[in-house]
C-alpha positions in Angstrom: -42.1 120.8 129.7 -40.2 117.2 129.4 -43.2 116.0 131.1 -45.8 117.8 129.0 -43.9 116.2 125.9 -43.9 112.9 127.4 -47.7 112.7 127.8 -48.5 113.9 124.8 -45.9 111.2 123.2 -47.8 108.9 124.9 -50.9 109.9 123.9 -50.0 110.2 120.1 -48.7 106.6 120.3 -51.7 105.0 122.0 -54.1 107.0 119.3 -51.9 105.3 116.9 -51.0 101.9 117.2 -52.8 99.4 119.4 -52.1 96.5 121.1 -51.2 93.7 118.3 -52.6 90.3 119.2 -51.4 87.8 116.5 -50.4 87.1 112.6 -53.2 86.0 110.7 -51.2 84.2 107.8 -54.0 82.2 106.8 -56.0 85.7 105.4 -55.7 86.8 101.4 -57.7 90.0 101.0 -59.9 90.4 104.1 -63.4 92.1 103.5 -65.1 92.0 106.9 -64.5 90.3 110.8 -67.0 89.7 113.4 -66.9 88.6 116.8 -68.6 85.4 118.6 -67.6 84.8 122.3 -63.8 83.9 122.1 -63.8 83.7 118.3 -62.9 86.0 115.6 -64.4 85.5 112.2 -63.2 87.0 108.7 -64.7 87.2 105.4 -62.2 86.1 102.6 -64.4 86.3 99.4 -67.0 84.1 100.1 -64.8 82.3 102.5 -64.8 82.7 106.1 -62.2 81.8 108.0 -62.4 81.4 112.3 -59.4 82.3 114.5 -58.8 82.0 118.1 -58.9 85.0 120.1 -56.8 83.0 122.5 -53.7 82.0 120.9 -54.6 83.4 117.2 -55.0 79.7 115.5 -57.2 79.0 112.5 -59.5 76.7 114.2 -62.3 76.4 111.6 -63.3 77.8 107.7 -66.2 77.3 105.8 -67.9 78.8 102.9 -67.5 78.1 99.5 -67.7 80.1 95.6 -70.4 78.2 93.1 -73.7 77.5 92.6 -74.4 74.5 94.4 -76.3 74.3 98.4 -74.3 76.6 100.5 -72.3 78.2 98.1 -72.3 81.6 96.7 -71.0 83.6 93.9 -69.2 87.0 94.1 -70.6 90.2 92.3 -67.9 92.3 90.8 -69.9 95.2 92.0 -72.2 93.8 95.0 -69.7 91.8 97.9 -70.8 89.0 99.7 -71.7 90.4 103.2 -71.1 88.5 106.5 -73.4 89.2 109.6 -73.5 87.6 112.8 -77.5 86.8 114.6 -77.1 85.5 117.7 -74.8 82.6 117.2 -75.1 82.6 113.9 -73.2 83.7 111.1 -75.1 84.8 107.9 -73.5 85.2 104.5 -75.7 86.8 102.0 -75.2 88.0 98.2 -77.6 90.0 96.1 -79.7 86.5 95.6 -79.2 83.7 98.6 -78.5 84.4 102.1 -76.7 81.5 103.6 -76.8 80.6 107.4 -74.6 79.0 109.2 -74.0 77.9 112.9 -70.6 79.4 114.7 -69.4 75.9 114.4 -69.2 76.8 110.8 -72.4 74.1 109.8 -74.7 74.8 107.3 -78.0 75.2 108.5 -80.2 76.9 105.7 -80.5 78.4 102.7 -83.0 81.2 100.9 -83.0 83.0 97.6 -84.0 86.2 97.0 -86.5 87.4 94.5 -85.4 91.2 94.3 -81.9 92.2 94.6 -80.6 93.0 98.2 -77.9 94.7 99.1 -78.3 93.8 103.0 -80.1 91.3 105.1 -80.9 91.1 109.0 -82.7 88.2 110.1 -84.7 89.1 113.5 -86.7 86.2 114.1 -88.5 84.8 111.2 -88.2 88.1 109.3 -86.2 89.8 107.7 -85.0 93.3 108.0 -83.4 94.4 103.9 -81.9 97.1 102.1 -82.7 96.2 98.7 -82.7 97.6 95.1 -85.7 97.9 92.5 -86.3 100.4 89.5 -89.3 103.2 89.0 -91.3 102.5 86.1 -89.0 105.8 84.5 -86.3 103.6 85.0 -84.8 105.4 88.3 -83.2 103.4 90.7 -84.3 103.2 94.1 -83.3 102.1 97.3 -85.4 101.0 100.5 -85.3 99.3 103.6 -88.2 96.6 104.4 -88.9 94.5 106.5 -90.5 90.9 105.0 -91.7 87.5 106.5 -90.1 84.4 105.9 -90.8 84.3 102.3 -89.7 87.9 101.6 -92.8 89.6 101.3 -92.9 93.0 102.6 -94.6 93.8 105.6 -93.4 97.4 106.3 -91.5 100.0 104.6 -89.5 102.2 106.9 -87.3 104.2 103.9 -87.0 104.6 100.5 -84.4 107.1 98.7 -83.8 107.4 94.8 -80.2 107.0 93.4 -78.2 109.9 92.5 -76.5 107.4 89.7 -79.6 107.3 87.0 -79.6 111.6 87.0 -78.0 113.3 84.2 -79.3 110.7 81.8 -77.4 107.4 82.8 -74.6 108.9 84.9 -72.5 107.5 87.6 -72.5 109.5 90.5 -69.0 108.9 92.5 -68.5 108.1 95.7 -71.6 106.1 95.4 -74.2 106.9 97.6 -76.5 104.5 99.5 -78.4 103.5 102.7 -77.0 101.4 105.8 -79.0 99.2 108.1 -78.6 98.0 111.6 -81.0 96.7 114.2 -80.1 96.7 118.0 -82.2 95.9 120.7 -85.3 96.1 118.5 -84.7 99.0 117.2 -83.8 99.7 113.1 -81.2 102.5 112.5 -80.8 103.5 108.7 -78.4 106.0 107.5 -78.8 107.5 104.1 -75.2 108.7 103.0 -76.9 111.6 100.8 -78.2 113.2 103.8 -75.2 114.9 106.2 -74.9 112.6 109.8 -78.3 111.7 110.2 -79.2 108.4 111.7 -82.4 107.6 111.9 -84.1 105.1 114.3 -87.4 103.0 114.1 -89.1 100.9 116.1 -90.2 97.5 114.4 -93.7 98.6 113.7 -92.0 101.4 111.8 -92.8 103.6 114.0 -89.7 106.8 113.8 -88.7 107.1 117.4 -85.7 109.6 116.8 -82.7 110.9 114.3 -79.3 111.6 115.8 -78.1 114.1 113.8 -74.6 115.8 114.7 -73.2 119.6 113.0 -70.9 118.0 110.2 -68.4 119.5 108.1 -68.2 117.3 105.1 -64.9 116.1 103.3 -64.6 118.1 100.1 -63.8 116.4 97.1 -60.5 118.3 95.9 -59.4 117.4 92.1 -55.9 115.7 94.0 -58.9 113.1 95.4 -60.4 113.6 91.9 -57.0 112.3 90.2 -56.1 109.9 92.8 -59.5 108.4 92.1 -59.9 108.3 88.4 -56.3 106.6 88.8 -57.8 103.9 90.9 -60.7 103.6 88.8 -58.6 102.9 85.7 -57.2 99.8 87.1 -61.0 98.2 88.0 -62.3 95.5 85.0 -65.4 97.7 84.8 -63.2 100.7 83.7 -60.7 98.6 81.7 -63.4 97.1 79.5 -64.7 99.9 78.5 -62.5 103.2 79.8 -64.0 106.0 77.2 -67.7 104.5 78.0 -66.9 105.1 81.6 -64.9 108.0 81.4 -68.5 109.8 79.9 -70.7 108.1 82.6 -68.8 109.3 85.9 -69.5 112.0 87.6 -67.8 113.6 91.0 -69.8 114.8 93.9 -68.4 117.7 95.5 -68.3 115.8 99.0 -67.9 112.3 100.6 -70.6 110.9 102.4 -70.2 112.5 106.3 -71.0 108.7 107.6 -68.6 106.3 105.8 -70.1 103.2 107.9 -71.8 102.3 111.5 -72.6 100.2 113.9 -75.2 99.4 116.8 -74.4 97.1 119.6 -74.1 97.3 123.1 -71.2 99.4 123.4 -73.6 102.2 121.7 -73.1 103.6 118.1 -70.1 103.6 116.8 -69.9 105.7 113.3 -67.3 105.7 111.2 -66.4 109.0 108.5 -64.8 110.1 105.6 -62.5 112.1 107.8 -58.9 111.4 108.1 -55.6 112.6 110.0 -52.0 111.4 110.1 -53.6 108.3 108.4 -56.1 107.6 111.3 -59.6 107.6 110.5 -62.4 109.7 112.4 -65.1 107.7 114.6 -67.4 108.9 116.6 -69.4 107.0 119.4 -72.6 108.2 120.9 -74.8 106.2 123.6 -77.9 104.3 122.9 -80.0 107.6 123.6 -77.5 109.5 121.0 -75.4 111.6 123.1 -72.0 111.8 121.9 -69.4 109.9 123.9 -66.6 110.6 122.6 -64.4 111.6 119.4 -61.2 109.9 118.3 -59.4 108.6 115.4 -58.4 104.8 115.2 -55.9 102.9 112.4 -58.1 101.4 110.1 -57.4 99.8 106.5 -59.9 100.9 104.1 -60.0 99.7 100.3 -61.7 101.5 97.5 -64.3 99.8 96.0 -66.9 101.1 93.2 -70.2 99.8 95.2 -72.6 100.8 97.9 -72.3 98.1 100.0 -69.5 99.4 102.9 -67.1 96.5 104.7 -65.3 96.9 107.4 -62.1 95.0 109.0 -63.2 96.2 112.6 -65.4 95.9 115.2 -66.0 97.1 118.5 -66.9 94.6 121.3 -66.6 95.0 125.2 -65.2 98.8 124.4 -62.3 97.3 122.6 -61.3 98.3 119.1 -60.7 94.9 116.8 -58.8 95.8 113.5 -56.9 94.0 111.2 -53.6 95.8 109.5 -51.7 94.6 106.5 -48.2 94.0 107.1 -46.5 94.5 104.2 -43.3 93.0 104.9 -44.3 90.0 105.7 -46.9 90.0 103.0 -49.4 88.6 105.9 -52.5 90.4 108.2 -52.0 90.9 111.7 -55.3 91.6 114.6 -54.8 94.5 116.7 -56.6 95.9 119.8 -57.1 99.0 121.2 -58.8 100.2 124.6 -61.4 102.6 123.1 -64.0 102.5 126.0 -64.3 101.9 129.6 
C-alpha cells in the first residue's frame, strides 16, 4: 500500500510542478513566449524580450510602443500578437505587422487595410483571421488567405459574431476563430462550435475535422460573479459600468477549445477545463488521433477580447511555461517532460 501511495505521490507531483529552469526578472506582465533554437522569446506589451535557454540571461530585446517604423501601438481590446516564421519573429496589431529577424533586427513593415486579428505569413502570402461588418451591421469573422498586398485570394471560413445579437449585446466569454498552419496545412477552430478543428489544404481544399465527444464547462452564476467582479475593474467597464452592465450577456458555456497549436510534436489543444488549478490539454497526432490527456500548470489572465495568448509552448515534447512567483514579485520558466 506504502508503495501504491508512493507512486501515486509521485505522479501527483510531476503532474504538478515541473522542472524550473531560471528567474526571468527582466519580465513585467508576460503575454506570449515562443521558441527559436536555443532561445526563448517573450512578449511584454509590444516589447519582446530574448532569454537564454542556456543559462537564463536576457541576451537581446527589441520592439517598441508608437507610431513611428517598427513600432506599434497596443489596443485596449485587440493585443499585439507575437508569431515565430521560420527564423523570424513577427509582431502584428490590428493595422501593421512587423517582422523581425531572431537577432531582433527590423526587417519590414506592412499595414493593414481591414482589421486583423491574426496574421501567418507562408511565403509571400498571408494566411488572416480578420474582422469586417455585414451591410446590417453584423460582425463577422473569416479566415483568408491574401498576396503580398492583402488582397484575398481564398476564403476558407467565415462565422458571424454572437456579440451584435440581441440588439448590440455583448456576448461573454467572447467567442472567436483561431488559426494555425503546419506543414502546409490551415487548422481553424471556431470556439462557437464544441472541439472541432478543422483542417484545409492551401488551395482551400477541407481535407478533415478532428472533432472529440466534449463536455463543455458550464457557466455557474459563482463564475458569473467572479466574472462581473473582474469586469468591473477593466477601463471599458469603469467608464461606463451601467452602459456595460445592459450590453453583457453570459453564455451558458465556455468555449470547449480555449487555445491550440500545430507543430511537430502534433496538436496540442488547450481547454476551459480545470482541476486542482491545472489546466486540461489534450494532444492528438498529425492524423488526429488522440495521444494523450493531461493537465499542466499554466497562468492564464482574463482578458475581454478574442484574441487568446499563451505563456507556453510545446517544443521537442517538452512543456515551456512561465509561473508568477509572487514572493519575489518576478516570473520564473519551467519545464515539463510531456512527450517522448
Amino acid at each position: 500500500m506504502k508503495k501504491i501511495f508512493l507512486i501515486l505521490l509521485i505522479l501527483f507531483v510531476g503532474i504538478v510542478s515541473g522542472e524550473q529552469l531560471f528567474q526571468l526578472k527582466e519580465l513585467v506582465n508576460p503575454d506570449e513566449i515562443t521558441i527559436i533554437k536555443d532561445s526563448l522569446y517573450v512578449l511584454d506589451g509590444v516589447k519582446v524580450q530574448v532569454f537564454s535557454l542556456q543559462d537564463g540571461r536576457l541576451v537581446n530585446q527589441f520592439g517598441e510602443e508608437g507610431h513611428g517604423p517598427g513600432e506599434l501601438v497596443q489596443n485596449p481590446d485587440i493585443p499585439v500578437v507575437m508569431r515565430k516564421s521560420g527564423d523570424t519573429i513577427v509582431l502584428n496589431s490590428i493595422n501593421k505587422i512587423v517582422f523581425y529577424s531572431s537577432s531582433g533586427k527590423m526587417l519590414k513593415e506592412k499595414t493593414f487595410p481591414f482589421i486583423v486579428l491574426q496574421i501567418i505569413p507562408v511565403g509571400d502570402d498571408f494566411i488572416i483571421n480578420k474582422f469586417g461588418r455585414h451591410e446590417s451591421g453584423v460582425g463577422q469573422l473569416s479566415v483568408v488567405l491574401t498576396d503580398s498586398e492583402f488582397n484575398i485570394k481564398q476564403t476558407y471560413y467565415s462565422c458571424n459574431l454572437l456579440n451584435d445579437r440581441k440588439k448590440g449585446k455583448i456576448a461573454y466569454p467572447l467567442l472567436g476563430l483561431l488559426i494555425r498552419f503546419f506543414n502546409q496545412k490551415v487548422f481553424i477552430v471556431d470556439q462557437q462550435r464544441n472541439f472541432e478543428i478543422d483542417v484545409f489544404d492551401l488551395t482551400g481544399k477541407k481535407l478533415t475535422t478532428i472533432k472529440k465527444d466534449y463536455v463543455q464547462v458550464p457557466i455557474t452564476r459563482k463564475l458569473i460573479n467572479e466574472k462581473k467582479e473582474w469586469l468591473k475593474i477593466q477601463p471599458a467597464y469603469r467608464e461606463a459600468p451601467h452602459l456595460m452592465e445592459r450590453m453583457i450577456y453570459f453564455l451558458s458555456h465556455l468555449a470547449s477549445i480555449r487555445n491550440f497549436f500545430a507543430n511537430k510534436d502534433g496538436i496540442i489543444v488547450e481547454t476551459n477545463k480545470k482541476r486542482d488549478n491545472l489546466t486540461e490539454f489534450f494532444v492528438f497526432d498529425h492524423q488526429g488521433r488522440l495521444i494523450k490527456r493531461t493537465f499542466l500548470p499554466h497562468h492564464t489572465e482574463d482578458k475581454f477580447y478574442m484574441v487568446i495568448q499563451a505563456c507556453f509552448r510545446v517544443c521537442n515534447g517538452n512543456y515551456y511555461y512561465l509561473e508568477e512567483n509572487t514572493g519575489e514579485d518576478s516570473w520564473e520558466l519551467h519545464r515539463k517532460k510531456i512527450l517522448d
